[in-house]
Structure formats: C-alpha cells, structure tokens
LOMIGU-717536 format. One record per residue (C-alpha): x, y, z. Coordinates in pm, 1 decimal. Last residue first. Example, Ala and Ser with C-alpha at 12.3 -4.5 7.8 and 13.67 -1.06 7.14 Angstrom:
<rose <1367.0; -106.0; 714.0>>
<rose <1230.0; -450.0; 780.0>>
***
This chain:
<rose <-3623.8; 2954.4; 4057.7>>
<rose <-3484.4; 2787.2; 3776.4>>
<rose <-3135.2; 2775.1; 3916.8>>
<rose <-3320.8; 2606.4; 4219.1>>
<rose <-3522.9; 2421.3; 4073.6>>
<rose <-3197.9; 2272.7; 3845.0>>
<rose <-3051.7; 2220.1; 4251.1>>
<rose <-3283.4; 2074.7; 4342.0>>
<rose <-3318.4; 1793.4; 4071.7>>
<rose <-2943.9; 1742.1; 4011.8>>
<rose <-2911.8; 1654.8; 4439.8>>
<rose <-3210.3; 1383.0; 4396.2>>
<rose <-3032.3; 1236.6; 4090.9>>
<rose <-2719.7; 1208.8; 4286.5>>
<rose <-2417.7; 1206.1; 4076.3>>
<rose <-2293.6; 1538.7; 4254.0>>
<rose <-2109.7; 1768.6; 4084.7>>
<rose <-1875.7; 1999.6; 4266.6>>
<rose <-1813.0; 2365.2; 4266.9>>
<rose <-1579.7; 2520.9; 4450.7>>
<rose <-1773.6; 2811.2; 4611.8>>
<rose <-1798.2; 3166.1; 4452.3>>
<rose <-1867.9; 3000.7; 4141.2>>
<rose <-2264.5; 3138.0; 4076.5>>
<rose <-2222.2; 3067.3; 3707.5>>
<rose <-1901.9; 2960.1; 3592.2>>
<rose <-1692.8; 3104.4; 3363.7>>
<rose <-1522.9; 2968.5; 3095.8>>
<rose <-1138.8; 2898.4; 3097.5>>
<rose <-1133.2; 2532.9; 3014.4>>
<rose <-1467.6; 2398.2; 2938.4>>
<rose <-1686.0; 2375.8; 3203.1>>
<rose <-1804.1; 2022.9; 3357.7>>
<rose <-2182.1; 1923.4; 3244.7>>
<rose <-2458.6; 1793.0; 3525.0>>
<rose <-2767.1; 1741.1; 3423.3>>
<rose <-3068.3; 1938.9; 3461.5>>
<rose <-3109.6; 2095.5; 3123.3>>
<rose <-2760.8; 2296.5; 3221.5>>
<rose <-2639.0; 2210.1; 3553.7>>
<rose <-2271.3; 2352.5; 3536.3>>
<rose <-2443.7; 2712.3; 3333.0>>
<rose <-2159.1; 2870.1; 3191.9>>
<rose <-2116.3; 3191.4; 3174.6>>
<rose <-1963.8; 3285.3; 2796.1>>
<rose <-1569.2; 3359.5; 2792.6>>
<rose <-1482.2; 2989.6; 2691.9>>
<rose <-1796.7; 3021.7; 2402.9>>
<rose <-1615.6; 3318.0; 2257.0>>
<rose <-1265.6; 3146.5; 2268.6>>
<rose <-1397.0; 2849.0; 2110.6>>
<rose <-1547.5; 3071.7; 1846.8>>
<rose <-1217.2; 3305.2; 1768.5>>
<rose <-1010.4; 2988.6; 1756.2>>
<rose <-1269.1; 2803.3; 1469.6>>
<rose <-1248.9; 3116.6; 1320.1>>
<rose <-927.5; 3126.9; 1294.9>>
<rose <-905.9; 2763.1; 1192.1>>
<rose <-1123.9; 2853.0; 881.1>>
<rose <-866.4; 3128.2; 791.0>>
<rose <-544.7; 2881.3; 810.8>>
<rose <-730.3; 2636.9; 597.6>>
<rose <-776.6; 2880.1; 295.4>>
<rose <-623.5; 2642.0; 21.7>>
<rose <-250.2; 2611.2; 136.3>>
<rose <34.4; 2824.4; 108.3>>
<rose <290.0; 2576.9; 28.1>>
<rose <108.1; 2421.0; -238.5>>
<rose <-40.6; 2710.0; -439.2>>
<rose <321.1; 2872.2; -368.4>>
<rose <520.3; 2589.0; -527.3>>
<rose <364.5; 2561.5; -803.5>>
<rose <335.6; 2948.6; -860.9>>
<rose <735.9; 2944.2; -848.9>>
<rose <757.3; 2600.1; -1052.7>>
<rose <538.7; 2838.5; -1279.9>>
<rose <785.5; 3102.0; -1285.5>>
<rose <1057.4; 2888.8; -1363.4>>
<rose <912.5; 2670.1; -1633.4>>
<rose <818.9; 3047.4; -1790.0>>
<rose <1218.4; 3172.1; -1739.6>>
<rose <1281.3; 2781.5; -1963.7>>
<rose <1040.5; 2870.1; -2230.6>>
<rose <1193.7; 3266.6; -2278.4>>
<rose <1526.0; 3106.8; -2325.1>>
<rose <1409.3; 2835.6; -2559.0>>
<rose <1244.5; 3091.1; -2784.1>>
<rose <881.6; 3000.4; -2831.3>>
<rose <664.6; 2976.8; -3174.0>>
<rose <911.7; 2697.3; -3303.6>>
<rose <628.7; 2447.7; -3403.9>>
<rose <782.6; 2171.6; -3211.4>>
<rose <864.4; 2366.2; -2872.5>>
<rose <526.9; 2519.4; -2876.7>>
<rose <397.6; 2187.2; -2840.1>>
<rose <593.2; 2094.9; -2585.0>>
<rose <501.4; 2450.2; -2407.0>>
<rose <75.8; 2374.6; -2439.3>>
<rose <178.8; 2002.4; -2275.4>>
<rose <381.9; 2122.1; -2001.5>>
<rose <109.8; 2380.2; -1909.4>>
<rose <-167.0; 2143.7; -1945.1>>
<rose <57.3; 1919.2; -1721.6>>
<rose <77.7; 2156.1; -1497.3>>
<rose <-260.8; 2213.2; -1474.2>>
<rose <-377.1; 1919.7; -1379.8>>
<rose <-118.6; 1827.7; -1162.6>>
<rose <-195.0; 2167.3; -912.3>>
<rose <-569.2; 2028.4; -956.1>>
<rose <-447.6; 1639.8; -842.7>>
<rose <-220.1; 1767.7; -536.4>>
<rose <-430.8; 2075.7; -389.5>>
<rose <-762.7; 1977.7; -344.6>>
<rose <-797.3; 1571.1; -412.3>>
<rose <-484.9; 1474.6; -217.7>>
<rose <-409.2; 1771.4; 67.2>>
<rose <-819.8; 1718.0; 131.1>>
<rose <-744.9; 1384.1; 163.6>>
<rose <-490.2; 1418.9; 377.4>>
<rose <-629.2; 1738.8; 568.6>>
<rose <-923.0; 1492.0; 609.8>>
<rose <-744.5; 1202.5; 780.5>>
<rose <-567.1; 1412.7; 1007.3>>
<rose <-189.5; 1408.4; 1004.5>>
<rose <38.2; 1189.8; 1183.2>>
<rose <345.2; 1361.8; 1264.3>>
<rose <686.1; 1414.4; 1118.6>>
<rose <998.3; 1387.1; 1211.6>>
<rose <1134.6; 1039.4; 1265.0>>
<rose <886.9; 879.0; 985.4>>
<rose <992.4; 1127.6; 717.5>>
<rose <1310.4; 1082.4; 760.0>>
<rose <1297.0; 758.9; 696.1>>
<rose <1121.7; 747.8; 366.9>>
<rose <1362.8; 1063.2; 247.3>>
<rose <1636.0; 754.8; 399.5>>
<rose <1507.5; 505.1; 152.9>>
<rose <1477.7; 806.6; -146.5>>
<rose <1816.6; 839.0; -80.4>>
<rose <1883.9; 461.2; -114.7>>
<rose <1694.4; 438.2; -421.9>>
<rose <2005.4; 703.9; -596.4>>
<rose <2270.2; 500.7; -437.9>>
<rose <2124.7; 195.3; -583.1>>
<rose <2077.5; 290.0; -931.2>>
<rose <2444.7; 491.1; -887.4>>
<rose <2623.0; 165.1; -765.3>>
<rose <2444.7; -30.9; -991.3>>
<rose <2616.8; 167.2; -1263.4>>
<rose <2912.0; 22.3; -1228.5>>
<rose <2812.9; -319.6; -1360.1>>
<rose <2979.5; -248.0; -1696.6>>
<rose <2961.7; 97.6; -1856.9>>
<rose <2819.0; 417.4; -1744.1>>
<rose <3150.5; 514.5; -1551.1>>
<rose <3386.4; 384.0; -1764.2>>
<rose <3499.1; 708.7; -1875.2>>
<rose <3574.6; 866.5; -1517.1>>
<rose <3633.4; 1210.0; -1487.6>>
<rose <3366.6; 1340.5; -1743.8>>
<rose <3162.0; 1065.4; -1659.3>>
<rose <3124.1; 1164.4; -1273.6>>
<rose <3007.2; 1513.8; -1369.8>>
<rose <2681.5; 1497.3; -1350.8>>
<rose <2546.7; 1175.7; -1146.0>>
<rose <2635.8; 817.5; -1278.9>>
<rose <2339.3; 692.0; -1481.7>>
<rose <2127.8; 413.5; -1373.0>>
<rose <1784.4; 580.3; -1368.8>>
<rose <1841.7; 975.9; -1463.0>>
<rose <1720.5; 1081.0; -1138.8>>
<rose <1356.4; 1193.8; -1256.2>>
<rose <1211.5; 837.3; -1425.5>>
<rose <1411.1; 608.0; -1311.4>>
<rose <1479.3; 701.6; -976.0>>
<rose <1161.9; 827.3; -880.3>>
<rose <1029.7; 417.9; -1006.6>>
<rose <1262.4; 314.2; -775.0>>
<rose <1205.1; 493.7; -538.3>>
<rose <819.2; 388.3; -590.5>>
<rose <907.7; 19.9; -602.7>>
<rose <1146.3; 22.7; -296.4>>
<rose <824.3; 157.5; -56.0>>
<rose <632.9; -117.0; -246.4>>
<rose <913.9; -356.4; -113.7>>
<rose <869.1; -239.0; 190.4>>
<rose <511.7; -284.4; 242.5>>
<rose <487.4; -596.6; 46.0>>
<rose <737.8; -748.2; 291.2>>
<rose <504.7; -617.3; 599.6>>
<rose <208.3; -765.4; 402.5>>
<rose <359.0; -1105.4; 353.6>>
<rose <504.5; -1101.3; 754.1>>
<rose <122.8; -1039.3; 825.0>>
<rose <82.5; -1400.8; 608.1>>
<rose <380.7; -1543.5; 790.7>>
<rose <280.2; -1555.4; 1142.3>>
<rose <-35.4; -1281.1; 1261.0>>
<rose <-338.4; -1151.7; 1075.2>>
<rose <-622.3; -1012.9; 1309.7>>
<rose <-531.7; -630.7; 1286.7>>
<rose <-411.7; -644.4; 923.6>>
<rose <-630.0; -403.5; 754.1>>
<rose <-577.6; -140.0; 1020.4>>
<rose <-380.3; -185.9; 1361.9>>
<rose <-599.1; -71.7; 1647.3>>
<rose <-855.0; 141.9; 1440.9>>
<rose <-857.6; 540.2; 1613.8>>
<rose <-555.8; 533.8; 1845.9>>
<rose <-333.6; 291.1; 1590.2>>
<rose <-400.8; 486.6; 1270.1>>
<rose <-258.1; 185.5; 1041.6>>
<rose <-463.2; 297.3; 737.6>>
<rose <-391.0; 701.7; 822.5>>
<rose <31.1; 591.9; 721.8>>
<rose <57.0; 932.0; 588.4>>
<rose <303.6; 1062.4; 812.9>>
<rose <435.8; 812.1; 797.5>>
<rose <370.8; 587.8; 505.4>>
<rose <81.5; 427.8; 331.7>>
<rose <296.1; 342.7; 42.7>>
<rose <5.5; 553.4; -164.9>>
<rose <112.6; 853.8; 57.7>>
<rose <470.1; 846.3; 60.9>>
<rose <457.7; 820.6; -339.2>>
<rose <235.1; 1103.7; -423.9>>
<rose <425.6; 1307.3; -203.3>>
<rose <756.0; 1262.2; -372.4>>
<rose <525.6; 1253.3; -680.5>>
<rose <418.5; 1613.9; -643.0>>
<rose <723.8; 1733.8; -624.5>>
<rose <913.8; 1576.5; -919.5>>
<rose <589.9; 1720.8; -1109.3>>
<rose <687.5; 2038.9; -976.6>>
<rose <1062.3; 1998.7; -1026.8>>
<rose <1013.4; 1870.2; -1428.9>>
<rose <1352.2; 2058.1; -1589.2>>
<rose <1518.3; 1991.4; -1254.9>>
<rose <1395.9; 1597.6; -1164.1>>
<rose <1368.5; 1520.3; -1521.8>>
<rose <1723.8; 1459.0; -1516.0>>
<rose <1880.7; 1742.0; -1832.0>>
<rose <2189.8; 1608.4; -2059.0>>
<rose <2150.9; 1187.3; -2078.9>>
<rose <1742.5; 1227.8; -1939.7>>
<rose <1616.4; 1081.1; -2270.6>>
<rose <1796.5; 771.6; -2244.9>>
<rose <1669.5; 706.5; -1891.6>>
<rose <1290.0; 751.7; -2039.5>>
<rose <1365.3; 506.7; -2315.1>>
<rose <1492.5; 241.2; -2067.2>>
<rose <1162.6; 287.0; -1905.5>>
<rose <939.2; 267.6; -2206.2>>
<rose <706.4; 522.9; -2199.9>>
<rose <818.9; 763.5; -2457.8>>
<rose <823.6; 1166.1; -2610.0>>
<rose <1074.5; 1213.7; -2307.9>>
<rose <924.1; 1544.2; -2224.0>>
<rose <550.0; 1448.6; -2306.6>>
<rose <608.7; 1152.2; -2077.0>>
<rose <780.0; 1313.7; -1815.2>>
<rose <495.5; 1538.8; -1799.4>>
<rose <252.1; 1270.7; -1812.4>>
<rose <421.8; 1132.2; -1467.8>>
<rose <262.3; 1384.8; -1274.3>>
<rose <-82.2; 1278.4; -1342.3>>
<rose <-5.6; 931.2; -1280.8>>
<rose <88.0; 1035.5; -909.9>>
<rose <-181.6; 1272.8; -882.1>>
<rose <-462.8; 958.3; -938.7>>
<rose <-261.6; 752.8; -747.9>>
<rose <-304.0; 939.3; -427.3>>
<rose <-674.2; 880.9; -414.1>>
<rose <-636.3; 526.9; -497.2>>
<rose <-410.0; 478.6; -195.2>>
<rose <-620.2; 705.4; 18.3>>
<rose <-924.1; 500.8; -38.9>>
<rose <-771.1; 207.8; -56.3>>
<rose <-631.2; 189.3; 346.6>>
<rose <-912.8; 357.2; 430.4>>
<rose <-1129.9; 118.4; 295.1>>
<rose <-897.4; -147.6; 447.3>>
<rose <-887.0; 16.0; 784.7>>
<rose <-1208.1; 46.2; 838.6>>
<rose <-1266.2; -315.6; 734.8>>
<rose <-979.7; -423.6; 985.4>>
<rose <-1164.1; -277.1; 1280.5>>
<rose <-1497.4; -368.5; 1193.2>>
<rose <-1324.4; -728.1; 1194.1>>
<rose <-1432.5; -1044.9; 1022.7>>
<rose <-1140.6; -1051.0; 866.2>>
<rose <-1233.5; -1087.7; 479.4>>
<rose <-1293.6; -733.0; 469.2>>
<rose <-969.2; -638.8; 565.6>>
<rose <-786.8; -880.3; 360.5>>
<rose <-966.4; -819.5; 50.9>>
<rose <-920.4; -401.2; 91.0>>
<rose <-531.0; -512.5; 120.5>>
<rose <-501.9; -776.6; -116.9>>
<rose <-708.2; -532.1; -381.5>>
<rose <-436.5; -258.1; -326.5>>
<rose <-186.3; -477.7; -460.3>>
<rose <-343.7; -446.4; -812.7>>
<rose <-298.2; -71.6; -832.5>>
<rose <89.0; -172.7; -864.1>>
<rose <62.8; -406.4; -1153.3>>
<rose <-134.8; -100.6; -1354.6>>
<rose <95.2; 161.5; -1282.0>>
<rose <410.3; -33.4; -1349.0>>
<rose <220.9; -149.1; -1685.8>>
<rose <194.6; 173.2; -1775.3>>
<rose <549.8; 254.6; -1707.9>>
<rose <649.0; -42.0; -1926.8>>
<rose <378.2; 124.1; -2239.4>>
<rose <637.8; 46.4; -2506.6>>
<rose <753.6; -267.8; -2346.5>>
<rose <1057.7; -362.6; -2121.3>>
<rose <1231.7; -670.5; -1979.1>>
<rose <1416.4; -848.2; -1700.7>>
<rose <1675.8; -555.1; -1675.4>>
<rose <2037.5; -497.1; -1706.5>>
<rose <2067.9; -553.9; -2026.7>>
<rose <2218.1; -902.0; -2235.3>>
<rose <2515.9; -1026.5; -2403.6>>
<rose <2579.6; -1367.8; -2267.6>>
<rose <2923.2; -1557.5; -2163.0>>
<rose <2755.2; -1550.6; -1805.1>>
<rose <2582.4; -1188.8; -1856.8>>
<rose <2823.5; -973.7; -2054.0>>
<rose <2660.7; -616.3; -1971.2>>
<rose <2418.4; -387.9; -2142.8>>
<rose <2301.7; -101.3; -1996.5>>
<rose <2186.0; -115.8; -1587.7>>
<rose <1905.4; -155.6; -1348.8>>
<rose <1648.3; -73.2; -1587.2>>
<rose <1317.3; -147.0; -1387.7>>
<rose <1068.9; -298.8; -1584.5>>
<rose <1032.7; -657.7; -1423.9>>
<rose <1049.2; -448.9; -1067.2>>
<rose <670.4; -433.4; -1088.4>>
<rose <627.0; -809.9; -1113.8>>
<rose <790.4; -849.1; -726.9>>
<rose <549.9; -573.8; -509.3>>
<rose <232.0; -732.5; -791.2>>
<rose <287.9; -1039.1; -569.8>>
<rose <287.1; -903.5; -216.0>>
<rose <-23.3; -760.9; -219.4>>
<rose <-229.1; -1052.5; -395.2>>
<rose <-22.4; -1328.5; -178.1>>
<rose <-133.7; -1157.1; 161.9>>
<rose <-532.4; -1147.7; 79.2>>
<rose <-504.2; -1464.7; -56.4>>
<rose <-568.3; -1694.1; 271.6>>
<rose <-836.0; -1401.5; 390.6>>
<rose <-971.3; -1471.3; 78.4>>
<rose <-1002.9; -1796.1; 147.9>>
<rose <-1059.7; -1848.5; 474.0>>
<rose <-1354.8; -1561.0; 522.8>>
<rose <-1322.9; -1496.8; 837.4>>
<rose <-1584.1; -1495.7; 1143.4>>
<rose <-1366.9; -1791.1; 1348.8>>
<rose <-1077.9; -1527.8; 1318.2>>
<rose <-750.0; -1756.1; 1122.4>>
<rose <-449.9; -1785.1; 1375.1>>
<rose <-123.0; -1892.5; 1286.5>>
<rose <87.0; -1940.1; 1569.6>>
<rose <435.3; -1788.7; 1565.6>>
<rose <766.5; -1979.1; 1444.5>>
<rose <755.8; -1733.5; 1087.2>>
<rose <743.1; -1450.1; 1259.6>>
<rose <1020.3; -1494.7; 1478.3>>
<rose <1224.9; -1608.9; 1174.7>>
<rose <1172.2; -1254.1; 1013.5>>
<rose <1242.6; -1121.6; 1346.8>>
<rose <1595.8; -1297.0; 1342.4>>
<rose <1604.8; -1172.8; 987.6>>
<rose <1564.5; -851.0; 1061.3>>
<rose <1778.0; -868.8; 1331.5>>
<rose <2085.5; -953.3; 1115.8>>
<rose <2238.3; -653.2; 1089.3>>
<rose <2268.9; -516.5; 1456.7>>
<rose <2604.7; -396.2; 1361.8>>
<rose <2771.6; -713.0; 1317.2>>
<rose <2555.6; -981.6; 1387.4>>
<rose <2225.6; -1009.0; 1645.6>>
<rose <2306.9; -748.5; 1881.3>>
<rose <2354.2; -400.9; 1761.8>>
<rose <1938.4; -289.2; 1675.4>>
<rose <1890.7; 41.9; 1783.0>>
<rose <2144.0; 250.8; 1996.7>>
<rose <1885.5; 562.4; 2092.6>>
<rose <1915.5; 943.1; 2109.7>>
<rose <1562.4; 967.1; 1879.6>>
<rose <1717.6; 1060.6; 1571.6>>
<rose <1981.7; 746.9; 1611.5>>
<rose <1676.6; 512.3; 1683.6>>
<rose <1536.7; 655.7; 1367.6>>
<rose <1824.2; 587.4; 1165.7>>
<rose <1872.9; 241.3; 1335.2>>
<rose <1534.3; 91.6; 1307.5>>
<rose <1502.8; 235.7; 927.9>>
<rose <1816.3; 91.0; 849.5>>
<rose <1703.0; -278.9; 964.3>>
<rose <1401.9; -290.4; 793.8>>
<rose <1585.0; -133.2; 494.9>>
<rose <1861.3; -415.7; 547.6>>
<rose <1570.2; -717.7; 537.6>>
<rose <1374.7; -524.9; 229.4>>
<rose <1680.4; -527.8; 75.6>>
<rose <1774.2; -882.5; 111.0>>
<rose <1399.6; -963.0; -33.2>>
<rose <1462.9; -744.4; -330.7>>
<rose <1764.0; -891.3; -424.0>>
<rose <1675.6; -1195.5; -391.3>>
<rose <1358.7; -1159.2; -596.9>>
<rose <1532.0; -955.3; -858.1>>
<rose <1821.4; -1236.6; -894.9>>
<rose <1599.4; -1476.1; -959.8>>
<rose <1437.1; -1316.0; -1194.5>>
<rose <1775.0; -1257.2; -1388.7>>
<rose <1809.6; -1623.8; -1337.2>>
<rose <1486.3; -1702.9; -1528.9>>
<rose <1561.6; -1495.1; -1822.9>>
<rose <1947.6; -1633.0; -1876.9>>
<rose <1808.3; -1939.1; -1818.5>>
<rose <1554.9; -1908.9; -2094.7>>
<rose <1798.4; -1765.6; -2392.2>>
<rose <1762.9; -1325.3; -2367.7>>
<rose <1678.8; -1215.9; -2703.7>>
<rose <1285.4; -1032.2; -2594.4>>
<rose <1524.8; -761.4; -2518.8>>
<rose <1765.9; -475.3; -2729.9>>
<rose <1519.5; -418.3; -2975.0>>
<rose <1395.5; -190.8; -2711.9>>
<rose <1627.5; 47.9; -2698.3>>
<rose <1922.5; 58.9; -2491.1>>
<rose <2150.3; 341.1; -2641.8>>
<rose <2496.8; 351.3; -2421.8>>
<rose <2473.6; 702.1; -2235.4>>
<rose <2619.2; 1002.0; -2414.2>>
<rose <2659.0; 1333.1; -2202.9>>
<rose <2565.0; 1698.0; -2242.1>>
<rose <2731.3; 1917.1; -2054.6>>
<rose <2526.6; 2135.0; -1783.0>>
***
C-alpha cells in the first residue's frame, strides 16, 4: 500500500472557532443526527423487510421515507402515562440522561479537515482534546445510568429486570471494548481523534489491528443492546425491558438514544480503524481533491453507513442468544483474548522503538497471532463438550422406564422414554381417588 498525505489537523487547530461559528456547528450535529436516526429507522425497516420477501415501508413519501417521521409524530400524539408506583422524577429523567450523552459524544468526531466555514477557516468537528476518545468512553457510560434509572424508577419487576440486565451486559461489554482500543492507542502513540485519523494516512487500523477491529465489532453490537444481543428487551422472558411502562415522547427519547448510540459506535469504528474521513486507498491517487473540501463527508458517511447495514444484518439473520453464552462470550472469551493482545501489541511497540525486531519478522508475528485470535474465538471455550454430555444424559434418562405415577402423582414421559406397564394407552386421571390406587397398586 502507498503511503498518502492527509491535511495535518492537530490540535492547535480548535479552541479558534468565533461563538456562532461554535454554536452552529452544534446545530448542525443535532440535525444531523436526528435526520439520521429518522432514515436509519427507516433503512433498517426496508432492508430487513427485503431479507424477509417483504415491501416495507412505501407509503408515506417517496419510497416509504417519511414513515419515520409519521411514527415519530404518532408518538408524540399518544397519552402519556406515568405507573401510579413510579418514581416521577427519575422516571421524568430517566429518558433525558440516555439520550443526552447520545448528542455530547459526537462533539469529538472528526467529520472532515479544514474547510471555509461561512467566510471562516475552521475543521470539520466541534472540538477535540488530548484524551477525546476518553472522554467518548466516559460520556457514553453515562447513558447507561438513564436506562438502570428508568427501570427502577417504574415500579415494574419487569422493567427492573430489564434495567440490570440492560447494564449489566452494557458494562460488561465495555470493559473489552476499551481494551481493544489500547492497541490503537499504542499504534497511533495519541488519543485525540483527529490525531488517530492522521496516524492511519498509509496503514487503517482495521488491517494492522484486525483482532482488536474484531473484538470491537462485537463489543459495539452488544453494549448498543442489539440483535442478537438485544437480552435487555428479551420479549418472551421480561415483556419489553427497561421501558415496558414508558409510552409518548419519553419511550420515543430512548428509541432516539438507541439509534443514535448505534451511530456513535460506527462512528467511533470509523474513526478509529477506517481511517475516519479519508477517501479509501486508492481514491487520492486518481483524484487529488479527494481529502480536501467537504468531500470527505462522503467517505465519513459511507464508511458509518456500512457499519448501519453490519447493524442490520445482524438483526435479519441472527438469533437471540442465551443470556449466559452472552456473558460468558463477554467476560470468557472477549476481555481475556483483549488482554492479551494488547500485551502482545504493547511488548512489539516497544520492540519497534529499541530496534530488537525486524519489521518483516513483526508483521509474520501480527499474522500468526490474528491466526490464534481468531481460533480462541471461533472455537469456543469447551461449550461444545459440556453440551455432549448434556445430549448423552437426556438421552440416557429418555431410554430409562419411566414410572407415569411416580411418588403418587401423576408425571407425563419425556419424549421417547419408556413407559412402565404401556401395553394400554395410558391416561392420567386428575382424580385423587384414581392416583391413590393406582400408586398401591404399582407398590403392590
């Protein structure tokens, strides 16, 4: 691969900005982000209606595009109910504190380089700091307190179940997904996010990193509490989760958190593995102005889209898993796997500075442990001989007699066992007179 030159951004570049160039950049995010949470609604019907040999959404506007916003406005009209048991309050804030931190995390976000602005000279993004993707970390853990607060503050055994699910998975999964990013930060020697996109001008993190690339693909799905990892909305085991008894605008407020959280993370993928706002490989050598301007919008935005439609995909294909092969998938394979790649980045940085390792012979050893990587995940942790076992005992106790009136009270076999004495049909009678004799009997 060729090395390129991207425009330097660093971060003398902000912190200039006059106040209404500030506060209509800010503007802009929030619109921006609130239209695309309307089309992503809207995609996500369509793709998976397409998967599943339907039409989707085609009535309200041109392609079906404005039903979000006609269910969006349907939300809005609906009663607002508050549970007599609630606590008003924070059941009031529960909403706001999700959706809130959604917004501030897209401060940091490079959308672009520099660019004339209105007459002034001024990046592509609302602002950045040393520690930005820090701060990303730390605004988005924040959002999990509306959802734990709003399911406690319903009232609902229902809704608390779902809340402490709801955080436990999400804090569970954040602990792999800030272990993965340590890598990029020992590769790009800085946590500033225009800094990171800088670094990535010859190599995206995404290839030199692919294991911790990995693990934050399914880092992400699961702290967005997405299918098939959406275990806080189980609807056969706790109705509707944290949200069961909020209706009108404030369950619209965690439905726009939601997506815009599922946004967040892409972006954040985007940033830090896909090159940010650079044009893919290639694209500069054939076009010049291709990382100048507003152009490179387009590639932010293409780039979050595919991470939209992973999102998507996801949903359409795959299943709900159980709730302790996801945590088990979190705490057994994701975090330790982390762990020690990021020892192994670390020990090969370090060897980098010193000069003990010859580049070639580094990049064969990134290779074989992205093999190992991907085996320890792939293969799994033993599971497969525990549910042999499991197999080979249900099938033992199928084969074993069964006894229909066992202790007296009738029990129905399990499928394939044999009964005792089953040369008649045998029926169960609810009579307490009919169990008696016929447990003297078997007795006798």
């Amino acid at each position: 691969m060729n090395p390129r030159s991207l425009p330097d951004q660093g971060l003398s570049a902000f912190g200039n900005d006059p106040w209404w160039v500030i506060l209509l950049k800010a503007v802009l995010i929030f619109l921006v982000l609130v239209l695309l949470t309307l089309f992503n609604i809207w995609l996500e019907r369509r793709v998976v209606a397409r998967m599943q040999h339907r039409v989707g959404p085609n009535v309200h506007g041109p392609f079906g595009l404005l039903q979000s916003l006609a269910d969006g406005v349907k939300l809005a009209l609906k009663e607002d109910i508050i549970p007599k048991g609630a606590d008003k309050v924070v059941f009031l804030l529960a909403p706001v504190i999700a959706v809130i931190p959604a917004f501030i995390t897209w401060a940091v976000i490079p959308l672009g380089p520099e660019v004339n602005f209105f007459g002034e000279r001024t990046p592509l993004q609302l602002t950045d700091m040393p520690v930005a993707v820090l701060f990303l970390l730390a605004v988005a853990s924040i959002g999990i307190y509306g959802i734990v607060l709003g399911g406690w503050a319903s009232g609902s055994t229902y809704s608390l179940l779902g809340g402490l699910r709801s955080s436990a998975q999400m804090i569970s999964y954040e602990v792999a997904m800030g272990l993965a990013l340590v890598a990029v930060f020992l590769y790009a020697g800085s946590m500033s996010t225009s800094a990171i996109v800088q670094a990535q001008d010859q190599f995206w993190f995404a290839l030199i990193l692919a294991p911790s690339f990995v693990i934050y693909i399914i880092s992400m799905v699961g702290e967005t509490n997405r299918a098939p990892f959406d275990l806080a909305e189980a609807e056969g085991e706790l109705v509707g989760g944290f949200h069961t008894e909020y209706s009108s605008l404030k369950f619209a407020l965690f439905f726009l958190a939601e997506y815009i959280n599922m946004a967040t993370v892409s972006a954040i993928a985007t940033t830090l593995f896909l090159g940010g706002w650079a044009a893919p490989w290639g694209v500069e050598h054939v076009w010049a102005g291709a990382n100048s301007g507003y152009w490179p919008l387009l590639w932010f935005f293409g780039k979050l889209f595919i991470f939209i439609f992973f999102f998507i995909w996801l949903r359409g294909s795959l299943p709900r898993m159980r709730y302790d092969q996801f945590m088990a998938l979190g705490w057994k394979v994701l975090i330790p796997v982390a762990l020690g790649w990021t020892i192994a980045v670390a020990t090969i940085r370090l060897a980098f500075s010193e000069g003990a390792v010859d580049r070639t012979w580094a990049m064969a050893g990134f290779g074989v442990l992205a093999v190992l990587f991907l085996g320890l995940l792939f293969l799994g942790d033993g599971d497969d001989d525990q549910e042999a076992q499991r197999k080979q005992a249900d099938e033992e106790a199928r084969t074993q007699e069964h006894d229909a009136f066992a202790g007296g009270y009738p029990v129905p076999p399990m499928p394939g066992a044999a009964v005792r004495g089953a040369a008649a049909p045998l029926t169960f009678a609810t009579s307490r007179t009919t169990v008696t004799a016929r447990a003297e009997e078997d007795a006798r």
